[in-house]
Biopython code that builds the backbone (N, CA, C, O; Angstrom):
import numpy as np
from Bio.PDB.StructureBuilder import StructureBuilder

atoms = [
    (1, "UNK", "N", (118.011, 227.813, 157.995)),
    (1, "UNK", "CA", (117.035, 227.448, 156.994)),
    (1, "UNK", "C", (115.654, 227.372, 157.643)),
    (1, "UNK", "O", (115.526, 226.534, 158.536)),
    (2, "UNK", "N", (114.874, 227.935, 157.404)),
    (2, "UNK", "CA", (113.301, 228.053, 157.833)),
    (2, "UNK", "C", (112.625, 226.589, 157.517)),
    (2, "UNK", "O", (112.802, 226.206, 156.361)),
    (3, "UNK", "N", (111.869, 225.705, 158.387)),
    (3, "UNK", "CA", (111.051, 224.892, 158.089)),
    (3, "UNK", "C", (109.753, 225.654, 157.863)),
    (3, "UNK", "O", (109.192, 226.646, 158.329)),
    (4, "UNK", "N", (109.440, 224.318, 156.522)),
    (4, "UNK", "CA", (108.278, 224.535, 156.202)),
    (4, "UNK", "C", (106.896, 224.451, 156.916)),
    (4, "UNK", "O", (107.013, 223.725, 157.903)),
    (5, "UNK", "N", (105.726, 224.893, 156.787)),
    (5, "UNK", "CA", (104.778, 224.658, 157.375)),
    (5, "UNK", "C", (104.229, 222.965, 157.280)),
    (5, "UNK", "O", (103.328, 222.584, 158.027)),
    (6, "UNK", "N", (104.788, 222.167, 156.428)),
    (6, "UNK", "CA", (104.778, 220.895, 156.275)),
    (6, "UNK", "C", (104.987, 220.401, 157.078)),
    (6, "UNK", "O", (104.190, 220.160, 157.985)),
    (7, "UNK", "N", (106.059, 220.097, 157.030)),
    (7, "UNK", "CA", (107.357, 220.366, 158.264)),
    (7, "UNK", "C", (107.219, 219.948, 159.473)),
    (7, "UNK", "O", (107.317, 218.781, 159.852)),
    (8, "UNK", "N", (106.946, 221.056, 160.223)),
    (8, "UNK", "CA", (105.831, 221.782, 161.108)),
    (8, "UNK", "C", (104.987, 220.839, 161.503)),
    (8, "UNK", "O", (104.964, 220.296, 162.608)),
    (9, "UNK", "N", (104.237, 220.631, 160.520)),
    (9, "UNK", "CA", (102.606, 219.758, 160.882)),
    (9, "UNK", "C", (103.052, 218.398, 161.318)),
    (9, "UNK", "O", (102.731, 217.828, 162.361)),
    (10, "UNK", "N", (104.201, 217.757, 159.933)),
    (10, "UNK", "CA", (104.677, 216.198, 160.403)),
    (10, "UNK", "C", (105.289, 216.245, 161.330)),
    (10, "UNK", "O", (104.914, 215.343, 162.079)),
    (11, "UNK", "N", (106.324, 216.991, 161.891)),
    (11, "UNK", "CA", (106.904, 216.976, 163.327)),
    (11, "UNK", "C", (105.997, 216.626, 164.468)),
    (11, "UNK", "O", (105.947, 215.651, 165.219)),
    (12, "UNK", "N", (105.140, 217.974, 164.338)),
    (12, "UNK", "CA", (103.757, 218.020, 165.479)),
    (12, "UNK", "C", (103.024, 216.909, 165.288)),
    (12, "UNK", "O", (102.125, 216.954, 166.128)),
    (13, "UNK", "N", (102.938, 216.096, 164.745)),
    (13, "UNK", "CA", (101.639, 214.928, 164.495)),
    (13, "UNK", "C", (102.892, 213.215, 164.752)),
    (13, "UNK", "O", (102.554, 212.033, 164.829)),
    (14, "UNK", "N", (103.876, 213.657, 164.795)),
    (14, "UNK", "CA", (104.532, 212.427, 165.093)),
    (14, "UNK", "C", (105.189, 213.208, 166.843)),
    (14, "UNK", "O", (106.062, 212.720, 167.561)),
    (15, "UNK", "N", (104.835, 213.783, 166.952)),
    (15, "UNK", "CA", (105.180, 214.120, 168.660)),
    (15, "UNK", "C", (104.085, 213.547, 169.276)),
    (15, "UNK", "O", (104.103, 212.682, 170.152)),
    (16, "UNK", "N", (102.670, 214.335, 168.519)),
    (16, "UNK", "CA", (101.690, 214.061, 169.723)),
    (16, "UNK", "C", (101.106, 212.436, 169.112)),
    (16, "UNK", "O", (99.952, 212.030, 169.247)),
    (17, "UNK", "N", (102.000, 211.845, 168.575)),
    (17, "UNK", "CA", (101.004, 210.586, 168.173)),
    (17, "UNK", "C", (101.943, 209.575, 169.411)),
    (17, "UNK", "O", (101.409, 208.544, 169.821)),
    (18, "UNK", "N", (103.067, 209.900, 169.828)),
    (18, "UNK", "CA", (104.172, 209.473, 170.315)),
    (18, "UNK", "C", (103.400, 210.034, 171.947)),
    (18, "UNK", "O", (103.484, 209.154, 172.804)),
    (19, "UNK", "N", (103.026, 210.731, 172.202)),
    (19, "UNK", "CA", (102.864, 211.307, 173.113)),
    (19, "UNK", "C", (101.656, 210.761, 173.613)),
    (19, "UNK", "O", (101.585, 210.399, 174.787)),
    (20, "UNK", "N", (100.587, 210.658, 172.739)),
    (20, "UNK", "CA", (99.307, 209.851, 172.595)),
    (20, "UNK", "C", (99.471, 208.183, 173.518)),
    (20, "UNK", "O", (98.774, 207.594, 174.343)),
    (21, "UNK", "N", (100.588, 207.943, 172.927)),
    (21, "UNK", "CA", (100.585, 206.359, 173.312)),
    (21, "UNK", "C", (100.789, 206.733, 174.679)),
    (21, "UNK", "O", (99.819, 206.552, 175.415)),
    (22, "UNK", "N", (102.200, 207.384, 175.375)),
    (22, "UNK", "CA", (102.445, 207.402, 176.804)),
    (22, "UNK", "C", (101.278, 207.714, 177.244)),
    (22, "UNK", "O", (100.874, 206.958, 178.127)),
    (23, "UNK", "N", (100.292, 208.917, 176.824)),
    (23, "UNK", "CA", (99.348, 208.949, 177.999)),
    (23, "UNK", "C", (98.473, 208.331, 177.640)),
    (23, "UNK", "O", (97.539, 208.966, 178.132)),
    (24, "UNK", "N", (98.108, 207.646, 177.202)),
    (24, "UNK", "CA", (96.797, 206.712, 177.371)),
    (24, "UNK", "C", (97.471, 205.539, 178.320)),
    (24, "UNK", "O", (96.743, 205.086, 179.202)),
    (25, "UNK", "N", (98.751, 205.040, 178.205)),
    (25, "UNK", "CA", (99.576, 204.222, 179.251)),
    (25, "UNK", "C", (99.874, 204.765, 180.461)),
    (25, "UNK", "O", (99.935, 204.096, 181.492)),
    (26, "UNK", "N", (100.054, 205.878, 180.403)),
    (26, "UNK", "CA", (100.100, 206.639, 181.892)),
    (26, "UNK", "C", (98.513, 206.578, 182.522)),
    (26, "UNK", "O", (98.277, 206.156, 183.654)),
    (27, "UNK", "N", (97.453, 207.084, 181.566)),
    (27, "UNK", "CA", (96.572, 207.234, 182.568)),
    (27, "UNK", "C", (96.183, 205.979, 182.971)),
    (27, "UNK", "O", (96.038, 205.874, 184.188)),
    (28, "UNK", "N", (95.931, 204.809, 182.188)),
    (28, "UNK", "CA", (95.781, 203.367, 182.422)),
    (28, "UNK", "C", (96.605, 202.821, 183.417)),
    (28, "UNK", "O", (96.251, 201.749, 183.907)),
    (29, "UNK", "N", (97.741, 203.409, 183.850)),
    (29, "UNK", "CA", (98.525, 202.965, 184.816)),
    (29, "UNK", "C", (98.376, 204.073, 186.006)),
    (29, "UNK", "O", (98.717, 203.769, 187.149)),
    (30, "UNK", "N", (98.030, 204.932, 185.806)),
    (30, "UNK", "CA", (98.067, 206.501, 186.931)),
    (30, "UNK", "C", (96.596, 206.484, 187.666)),
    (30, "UNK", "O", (96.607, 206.390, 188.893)),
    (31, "UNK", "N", (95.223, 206.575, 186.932)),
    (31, "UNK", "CA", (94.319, 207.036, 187.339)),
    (31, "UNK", "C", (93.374, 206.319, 188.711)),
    (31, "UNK", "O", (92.725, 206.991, 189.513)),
    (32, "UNK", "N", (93.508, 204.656, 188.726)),
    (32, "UNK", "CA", (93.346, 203.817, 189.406)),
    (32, "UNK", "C", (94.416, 204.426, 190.692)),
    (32, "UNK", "O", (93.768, 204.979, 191.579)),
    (33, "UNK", "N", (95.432, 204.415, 190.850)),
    (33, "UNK", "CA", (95.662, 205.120, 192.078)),
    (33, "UNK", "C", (95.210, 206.491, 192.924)),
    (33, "UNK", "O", (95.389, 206.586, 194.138)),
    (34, "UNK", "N", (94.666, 207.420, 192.198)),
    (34, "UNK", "CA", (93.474, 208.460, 192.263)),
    (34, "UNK", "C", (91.840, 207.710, 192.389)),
    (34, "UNK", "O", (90.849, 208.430, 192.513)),
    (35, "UNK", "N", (91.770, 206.730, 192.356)),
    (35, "UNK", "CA", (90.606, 205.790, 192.608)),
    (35, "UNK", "C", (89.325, 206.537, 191.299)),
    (35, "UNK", "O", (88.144, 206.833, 191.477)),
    (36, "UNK", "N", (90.114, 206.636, 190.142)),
    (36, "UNK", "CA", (89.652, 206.403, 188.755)),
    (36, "UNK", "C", (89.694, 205.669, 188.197)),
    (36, "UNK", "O", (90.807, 205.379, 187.758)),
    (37, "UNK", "N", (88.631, 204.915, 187.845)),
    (37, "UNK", "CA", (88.499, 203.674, 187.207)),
    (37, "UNK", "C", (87.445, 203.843, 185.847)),
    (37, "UNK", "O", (86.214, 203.799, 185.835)),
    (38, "UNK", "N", (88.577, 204.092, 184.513)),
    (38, "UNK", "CA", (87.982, 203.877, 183.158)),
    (38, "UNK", "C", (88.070, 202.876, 182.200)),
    (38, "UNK", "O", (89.161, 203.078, 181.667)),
    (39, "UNK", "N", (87.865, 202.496, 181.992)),
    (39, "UNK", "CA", (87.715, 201.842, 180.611)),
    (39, "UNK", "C", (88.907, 202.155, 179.783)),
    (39, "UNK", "O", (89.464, 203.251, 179.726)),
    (40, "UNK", "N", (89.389, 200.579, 178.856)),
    (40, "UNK", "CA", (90.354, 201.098, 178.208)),
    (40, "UNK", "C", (89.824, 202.120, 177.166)),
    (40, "UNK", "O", (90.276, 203.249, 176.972)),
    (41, "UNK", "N", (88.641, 201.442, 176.443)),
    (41, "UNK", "CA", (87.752, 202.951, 175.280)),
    (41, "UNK", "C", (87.638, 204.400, 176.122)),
    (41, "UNK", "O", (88.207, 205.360, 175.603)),
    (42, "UNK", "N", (87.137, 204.549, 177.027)),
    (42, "UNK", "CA", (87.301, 206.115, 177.754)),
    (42, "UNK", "C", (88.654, 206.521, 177.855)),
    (42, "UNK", "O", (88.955, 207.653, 177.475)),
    (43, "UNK", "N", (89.645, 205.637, 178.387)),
    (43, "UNK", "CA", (91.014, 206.042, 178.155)),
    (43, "UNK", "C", (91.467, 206.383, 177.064)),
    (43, "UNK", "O", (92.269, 207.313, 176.990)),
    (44, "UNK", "N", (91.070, 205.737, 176.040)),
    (44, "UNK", "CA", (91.720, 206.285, 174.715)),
    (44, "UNK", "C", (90.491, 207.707, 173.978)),
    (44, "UNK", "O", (90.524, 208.361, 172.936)),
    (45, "UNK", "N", (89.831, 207.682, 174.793)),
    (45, "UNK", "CA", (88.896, 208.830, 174.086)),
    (45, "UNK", "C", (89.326, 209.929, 175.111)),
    (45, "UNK", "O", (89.422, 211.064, 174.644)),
    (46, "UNK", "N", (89.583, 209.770, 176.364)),
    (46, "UNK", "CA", (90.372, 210.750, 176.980)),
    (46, "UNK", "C", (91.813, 211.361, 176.270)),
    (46, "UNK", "O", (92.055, 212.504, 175.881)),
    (47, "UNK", "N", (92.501, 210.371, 176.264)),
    (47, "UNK", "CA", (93.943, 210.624, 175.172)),
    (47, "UNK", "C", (93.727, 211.193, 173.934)),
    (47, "UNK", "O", (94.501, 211.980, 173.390)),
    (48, "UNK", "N", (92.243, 210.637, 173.303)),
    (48, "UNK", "CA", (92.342, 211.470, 171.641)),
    (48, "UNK", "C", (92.128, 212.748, 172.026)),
    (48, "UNK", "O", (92.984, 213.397, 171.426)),
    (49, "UNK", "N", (91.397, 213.566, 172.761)),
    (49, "UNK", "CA", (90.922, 214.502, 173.293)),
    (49, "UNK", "C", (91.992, 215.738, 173.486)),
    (49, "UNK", "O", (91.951, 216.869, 173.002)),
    (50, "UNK", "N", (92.966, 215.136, 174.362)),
    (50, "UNK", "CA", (94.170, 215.773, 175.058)),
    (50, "UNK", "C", (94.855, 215.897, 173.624)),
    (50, "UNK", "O", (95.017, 216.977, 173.057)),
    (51, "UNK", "N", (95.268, 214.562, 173.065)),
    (51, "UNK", "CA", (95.801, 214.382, 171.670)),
    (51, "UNK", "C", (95.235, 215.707, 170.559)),
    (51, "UNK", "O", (96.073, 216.234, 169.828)),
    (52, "UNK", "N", (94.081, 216.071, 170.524)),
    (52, "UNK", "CA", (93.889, 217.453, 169.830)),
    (52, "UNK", "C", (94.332, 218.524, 170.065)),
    (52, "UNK", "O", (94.994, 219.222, 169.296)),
    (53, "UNK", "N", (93.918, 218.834, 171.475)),
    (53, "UNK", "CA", (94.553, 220.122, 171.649)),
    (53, "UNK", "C", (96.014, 219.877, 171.718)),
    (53, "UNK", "O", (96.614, 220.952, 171.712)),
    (54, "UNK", "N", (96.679, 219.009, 171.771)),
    (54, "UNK", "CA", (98.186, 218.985, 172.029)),
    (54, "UNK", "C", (98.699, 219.208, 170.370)),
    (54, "UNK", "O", (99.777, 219.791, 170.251)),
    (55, "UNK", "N", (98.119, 218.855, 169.315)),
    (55, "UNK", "CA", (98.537, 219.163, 168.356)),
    (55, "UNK", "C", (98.209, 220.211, 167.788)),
    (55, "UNK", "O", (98.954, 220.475, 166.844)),
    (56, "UNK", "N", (97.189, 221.117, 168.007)),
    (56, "UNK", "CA", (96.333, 222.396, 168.167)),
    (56, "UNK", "C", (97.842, 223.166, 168.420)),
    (56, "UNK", "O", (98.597, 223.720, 167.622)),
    (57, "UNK", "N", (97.926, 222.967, 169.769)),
    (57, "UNK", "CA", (98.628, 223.577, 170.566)),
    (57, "UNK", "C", (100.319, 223.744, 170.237)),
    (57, "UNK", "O", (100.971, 224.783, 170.336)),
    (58, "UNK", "N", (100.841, 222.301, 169.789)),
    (58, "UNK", "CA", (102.448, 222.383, 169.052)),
    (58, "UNK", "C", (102.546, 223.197, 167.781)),
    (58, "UNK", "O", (103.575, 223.701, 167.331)),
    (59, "UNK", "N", (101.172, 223.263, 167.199)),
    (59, "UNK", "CA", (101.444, 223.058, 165.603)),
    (59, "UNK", "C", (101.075, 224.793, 165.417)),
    (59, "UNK", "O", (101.295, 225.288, 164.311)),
    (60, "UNK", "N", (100.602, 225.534, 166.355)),
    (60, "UNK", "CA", (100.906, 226.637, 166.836)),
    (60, "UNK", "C", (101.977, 227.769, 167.365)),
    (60, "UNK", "O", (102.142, 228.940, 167.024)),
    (61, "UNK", "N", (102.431, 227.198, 168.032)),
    (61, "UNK", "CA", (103.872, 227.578, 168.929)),
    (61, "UNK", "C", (104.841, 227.313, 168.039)),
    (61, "UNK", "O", (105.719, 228.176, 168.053)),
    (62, "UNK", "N", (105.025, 226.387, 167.219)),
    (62, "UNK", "CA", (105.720, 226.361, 166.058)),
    (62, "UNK", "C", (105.698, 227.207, 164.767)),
    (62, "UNK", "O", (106.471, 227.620, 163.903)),
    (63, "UNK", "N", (104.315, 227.242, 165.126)),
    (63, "UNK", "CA", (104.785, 228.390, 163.584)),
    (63, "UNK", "C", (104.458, 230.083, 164.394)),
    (63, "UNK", "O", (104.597, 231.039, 163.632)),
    (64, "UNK", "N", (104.169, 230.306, 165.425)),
    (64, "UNK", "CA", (104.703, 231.396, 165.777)),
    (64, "UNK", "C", (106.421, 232.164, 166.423)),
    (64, "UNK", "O", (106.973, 233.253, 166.574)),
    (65, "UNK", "N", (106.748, 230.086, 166.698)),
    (65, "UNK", "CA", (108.523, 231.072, 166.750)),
    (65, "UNK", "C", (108.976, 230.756, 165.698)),
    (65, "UNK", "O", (110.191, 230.863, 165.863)),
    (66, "UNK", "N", (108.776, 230.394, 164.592)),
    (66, "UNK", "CA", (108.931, 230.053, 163.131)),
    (66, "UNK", "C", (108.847, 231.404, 162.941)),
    (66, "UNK", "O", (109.962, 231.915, 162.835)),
    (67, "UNK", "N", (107.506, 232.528, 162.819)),
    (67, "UNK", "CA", (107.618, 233.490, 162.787)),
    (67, "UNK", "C", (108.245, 234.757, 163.531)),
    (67, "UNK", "O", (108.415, 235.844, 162.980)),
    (68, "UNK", "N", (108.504, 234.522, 164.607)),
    (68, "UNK", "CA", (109.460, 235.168, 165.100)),
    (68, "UNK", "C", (111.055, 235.118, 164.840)),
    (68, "UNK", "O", (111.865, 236.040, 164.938)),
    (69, "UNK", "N", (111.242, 233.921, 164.519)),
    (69, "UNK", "CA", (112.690, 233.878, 163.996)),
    (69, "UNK", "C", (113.082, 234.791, 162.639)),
    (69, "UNK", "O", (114.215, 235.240, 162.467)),
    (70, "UNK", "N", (111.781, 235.030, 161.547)),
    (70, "UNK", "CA", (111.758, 234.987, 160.097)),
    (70, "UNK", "C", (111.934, 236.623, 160.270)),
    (70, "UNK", "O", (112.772, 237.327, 159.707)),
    (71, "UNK", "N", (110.708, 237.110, 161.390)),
    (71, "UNK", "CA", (110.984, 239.193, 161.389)),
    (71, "UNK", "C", (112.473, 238.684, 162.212)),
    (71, "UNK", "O", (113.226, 238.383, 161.286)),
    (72, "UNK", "N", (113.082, 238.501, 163.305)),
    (72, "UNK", "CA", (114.549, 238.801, 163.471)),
    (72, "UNK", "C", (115.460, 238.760, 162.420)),
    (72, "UNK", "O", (116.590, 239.247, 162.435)),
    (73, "UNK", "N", (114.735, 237.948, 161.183)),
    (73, "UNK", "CA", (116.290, 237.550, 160.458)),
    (73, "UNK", "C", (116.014, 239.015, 159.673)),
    (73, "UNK", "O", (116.877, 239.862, 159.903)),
    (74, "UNK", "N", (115.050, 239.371, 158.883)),
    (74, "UNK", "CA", (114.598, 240.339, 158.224)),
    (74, "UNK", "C", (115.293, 241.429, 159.187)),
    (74, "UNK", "O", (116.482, 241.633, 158.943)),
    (75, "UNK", "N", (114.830, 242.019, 160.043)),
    (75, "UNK", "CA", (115.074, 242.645, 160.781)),
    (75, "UNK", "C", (116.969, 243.286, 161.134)),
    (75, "UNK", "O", (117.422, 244.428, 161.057)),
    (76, "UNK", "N", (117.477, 242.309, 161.417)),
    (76, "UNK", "CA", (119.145, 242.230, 161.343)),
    (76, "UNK", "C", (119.329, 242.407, 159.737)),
    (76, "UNK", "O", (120.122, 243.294, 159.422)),
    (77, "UNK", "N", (118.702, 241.679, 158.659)),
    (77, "UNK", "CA", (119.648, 242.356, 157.594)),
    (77, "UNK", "C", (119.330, 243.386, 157.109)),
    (77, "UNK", "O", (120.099, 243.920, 156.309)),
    (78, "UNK", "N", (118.183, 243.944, 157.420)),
    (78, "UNK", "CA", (117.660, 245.492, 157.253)),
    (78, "UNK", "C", (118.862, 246.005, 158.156)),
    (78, "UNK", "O", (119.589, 246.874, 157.674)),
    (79, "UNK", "N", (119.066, 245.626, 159.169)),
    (79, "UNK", "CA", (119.971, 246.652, 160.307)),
    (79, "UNK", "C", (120.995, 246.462, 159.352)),
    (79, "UNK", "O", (121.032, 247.407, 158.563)),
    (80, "UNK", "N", (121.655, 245.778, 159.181)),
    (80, "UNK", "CA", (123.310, 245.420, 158.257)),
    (80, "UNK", "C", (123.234, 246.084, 157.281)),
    (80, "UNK", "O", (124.183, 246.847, 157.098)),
    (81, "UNK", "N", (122.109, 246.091, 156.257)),
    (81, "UNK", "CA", (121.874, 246.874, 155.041)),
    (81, "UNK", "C", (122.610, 248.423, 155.338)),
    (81, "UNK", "O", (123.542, 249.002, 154.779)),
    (82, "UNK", "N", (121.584, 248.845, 156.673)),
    (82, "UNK", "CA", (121.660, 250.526, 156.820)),
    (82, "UNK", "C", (123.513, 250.403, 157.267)),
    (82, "UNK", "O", (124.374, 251.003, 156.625)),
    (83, "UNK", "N", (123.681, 249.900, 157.942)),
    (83, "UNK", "CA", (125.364, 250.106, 158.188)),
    (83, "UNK", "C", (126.082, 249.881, 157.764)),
    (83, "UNK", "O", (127.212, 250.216, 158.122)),
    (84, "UNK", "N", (125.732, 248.962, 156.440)),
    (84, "UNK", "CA", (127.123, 248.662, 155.167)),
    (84, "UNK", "C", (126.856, 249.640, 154.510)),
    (84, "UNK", "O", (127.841, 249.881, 153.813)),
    (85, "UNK", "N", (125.795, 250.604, 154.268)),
    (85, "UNK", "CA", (125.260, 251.398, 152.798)),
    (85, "UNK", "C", (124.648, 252.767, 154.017)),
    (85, "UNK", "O", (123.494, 252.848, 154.438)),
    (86, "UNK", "N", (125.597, 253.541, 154.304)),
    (86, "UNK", "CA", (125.075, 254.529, 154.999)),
    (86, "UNK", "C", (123.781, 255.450, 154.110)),
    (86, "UNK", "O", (123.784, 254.742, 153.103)),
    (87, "UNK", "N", (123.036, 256.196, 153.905)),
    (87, "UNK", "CA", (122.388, 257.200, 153.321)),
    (87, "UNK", "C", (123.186, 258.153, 153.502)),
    (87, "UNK", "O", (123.690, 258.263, 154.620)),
    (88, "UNK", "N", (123.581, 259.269, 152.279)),
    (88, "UNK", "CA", (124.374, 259.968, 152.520)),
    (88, "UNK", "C", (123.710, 261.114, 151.689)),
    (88, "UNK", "O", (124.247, 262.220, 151.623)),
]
sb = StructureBuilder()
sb.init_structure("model")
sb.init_model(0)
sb.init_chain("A")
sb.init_seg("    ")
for serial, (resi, resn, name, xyz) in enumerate(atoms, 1):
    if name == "N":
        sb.init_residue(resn, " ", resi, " ")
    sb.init_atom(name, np.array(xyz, "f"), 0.0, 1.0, " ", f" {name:<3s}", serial, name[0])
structure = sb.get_structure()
């Protein structure tokens, strides 16, 4: 069954909102050992940042193997078509 482009978007926006939290906690816990020292507001404006393109980026890749799955399926029952129903 093909997901929708809906779908799609709510998946991708509850990944990277999920994803959002770890890294703004990662970098708040990570960057100070690299002797980076931000602010919790820069941290989270760093994270919204990353947080765009990461949903840019899922909500993409998703609907291009979304589309790749949709020509294979097409594709195989075109093939099945020609070999159940020869042209004669």
């Amino acid at each position: 069954m093909m997901q929708s482009r809906w779908m799609s978007l709510v998946e991708s926006v509850a990944n990277v909102l999920v994803g959002y939290i770890v890294a703004v906690t990662t970098q708040y816990l990570v960057f100070p050992l690299f002797g980076l020292h931000a602010t919790l507001s820069q941290n989270l404006m760093i994270g919204l940042i990353f947080t765009g393109v990461s949903l840019a980026r899922s909500y993409l890749l998703r609907r291009a193997f979304e589309a790749r799955r949709v020509r294979q399926a097409k594709s195989s029952s075109s093939m099945a078509a020609c070999t159940t129903n020869p042209v004669k």
